[in-house]
C-alpha positions as CSV (number, residue, x, y, z in Angstrom):
1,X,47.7,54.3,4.6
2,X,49.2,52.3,1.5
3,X,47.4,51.1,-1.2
4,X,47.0,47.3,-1.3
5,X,46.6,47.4,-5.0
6,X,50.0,48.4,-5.6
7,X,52.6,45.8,-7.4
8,X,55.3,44.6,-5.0
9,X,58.5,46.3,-5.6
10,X,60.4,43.1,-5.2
11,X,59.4,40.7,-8.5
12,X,59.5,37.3,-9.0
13,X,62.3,37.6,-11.9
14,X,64.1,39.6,-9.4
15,X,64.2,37.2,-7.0
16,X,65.5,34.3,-9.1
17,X,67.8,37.0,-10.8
18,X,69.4,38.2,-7.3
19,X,69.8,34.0,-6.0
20,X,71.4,32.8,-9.8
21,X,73.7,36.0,-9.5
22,X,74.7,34.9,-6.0
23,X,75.3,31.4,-6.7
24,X,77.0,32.0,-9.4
25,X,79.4,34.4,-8.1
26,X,79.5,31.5,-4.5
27,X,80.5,28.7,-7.5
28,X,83.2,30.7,-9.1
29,X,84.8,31.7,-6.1
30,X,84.2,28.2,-4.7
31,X,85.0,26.3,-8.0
32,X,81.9,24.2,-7.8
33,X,78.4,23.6,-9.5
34,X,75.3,24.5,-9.8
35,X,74.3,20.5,-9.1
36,X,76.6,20.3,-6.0
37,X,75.7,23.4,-4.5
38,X,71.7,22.0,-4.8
39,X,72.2,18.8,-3.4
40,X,74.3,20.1,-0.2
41,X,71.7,23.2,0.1
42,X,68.7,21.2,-0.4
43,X,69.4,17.3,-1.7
44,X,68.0,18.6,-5.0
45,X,70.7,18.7,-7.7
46,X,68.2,20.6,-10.5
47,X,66.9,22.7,-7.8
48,X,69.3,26.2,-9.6
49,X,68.7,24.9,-12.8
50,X,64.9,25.9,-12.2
51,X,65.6,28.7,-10.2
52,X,67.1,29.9,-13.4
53,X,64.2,28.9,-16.0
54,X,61.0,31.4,-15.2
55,X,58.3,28.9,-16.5
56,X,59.4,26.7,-13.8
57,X,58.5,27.3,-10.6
58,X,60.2,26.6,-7.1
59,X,59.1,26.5,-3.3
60,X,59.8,29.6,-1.1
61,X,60.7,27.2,1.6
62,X,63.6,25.6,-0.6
63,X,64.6,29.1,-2.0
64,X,65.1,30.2,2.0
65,X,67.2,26.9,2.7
66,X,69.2,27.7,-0.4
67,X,70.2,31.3,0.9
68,X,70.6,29.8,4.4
69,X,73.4,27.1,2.7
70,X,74.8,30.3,0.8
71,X,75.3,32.7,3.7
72,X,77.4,29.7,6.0
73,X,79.1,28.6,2.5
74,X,80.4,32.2,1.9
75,X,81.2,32.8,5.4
76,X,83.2,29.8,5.7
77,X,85.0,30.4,2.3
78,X,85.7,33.9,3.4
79,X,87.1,32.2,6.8
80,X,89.6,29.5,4.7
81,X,90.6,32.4,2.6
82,X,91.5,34.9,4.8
83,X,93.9,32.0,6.7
């Protein structure tokens, strides 16, 4: 049996660490921003920008649609690239 008081091993600063690390790395590679990444991910142009300040939070569903947009983003840059 585990205990429930125990912290989670996955933290809220890693979390927004892990997605800005991510995009960032999709933006190089891509040659985009931060903004237009955020409004074709989620219509929300700031939405990275607040990922990346920790006194401002952000909604789990939008986080999940963000990584959604990243996984078919990289897949498709890894498609154009290896043509």
């Amino acid at each position: 049996m585990t205990d429930m008081t125990q912290r989670a091993e996955i933290t809220e600063f890693d979390i927004r660490q892990s997605l800005i690390a991510r995009a960032t790395a999709y933006a190089n590679k891509a040659k985009t921003s931060f903004s237009a990444m955020g409004i074709a991910a989620v219509g929300d142009s700031k939405f990275l920008s607040r990922v990346q300040n920790p006194g401002i939070g952000f909604n789990i569903k939008t986080y999940q649609k963000m990584v959604e947009w990243l996984d078919d983003a990289e897949r498709k840059l890894q498609q154009e690239n290896a043509v």
